[in-house]
Phi, psi and omega in degrees: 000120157305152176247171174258118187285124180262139212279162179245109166349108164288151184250158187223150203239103203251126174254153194080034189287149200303175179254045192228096188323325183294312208280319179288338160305286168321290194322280194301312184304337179283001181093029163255145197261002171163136207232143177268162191229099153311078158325153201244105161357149151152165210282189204289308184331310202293295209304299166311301177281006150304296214265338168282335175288331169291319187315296176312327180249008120291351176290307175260031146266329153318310184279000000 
């Protein structure tokens, strides 16, 4: 008995991913595998609470 070879998920890689949960949602169930998050220069002050909102919408892209 033959088996048919089936490809095994590639992983794929999107740059510039959106700040939108639905959209970050969508992406990963079509199977990308990891968005690059584009930052703007800015000082330390600026820059932390940018990266805790993301920090927050990878928690619930998890979930």
């Amino acid at each position: 008995m033959t088996h048919p070879h089936l490809p095994a998920p590639s992983s794929v890689t999107l740059g510039g991913a959106p700040e939108d949960l639905d959209l970050l949602k969508r992406n990963r169930d079509l199977g990308i595998a990891r968005m690059n998050v584009r930052l703007p220069p800015a000082k330390t002050e600026e820059i932390l609470p940018l990266l805790d909102s993301w920090a927050k919408l990878i928690r619930q892209l998890g979930a």
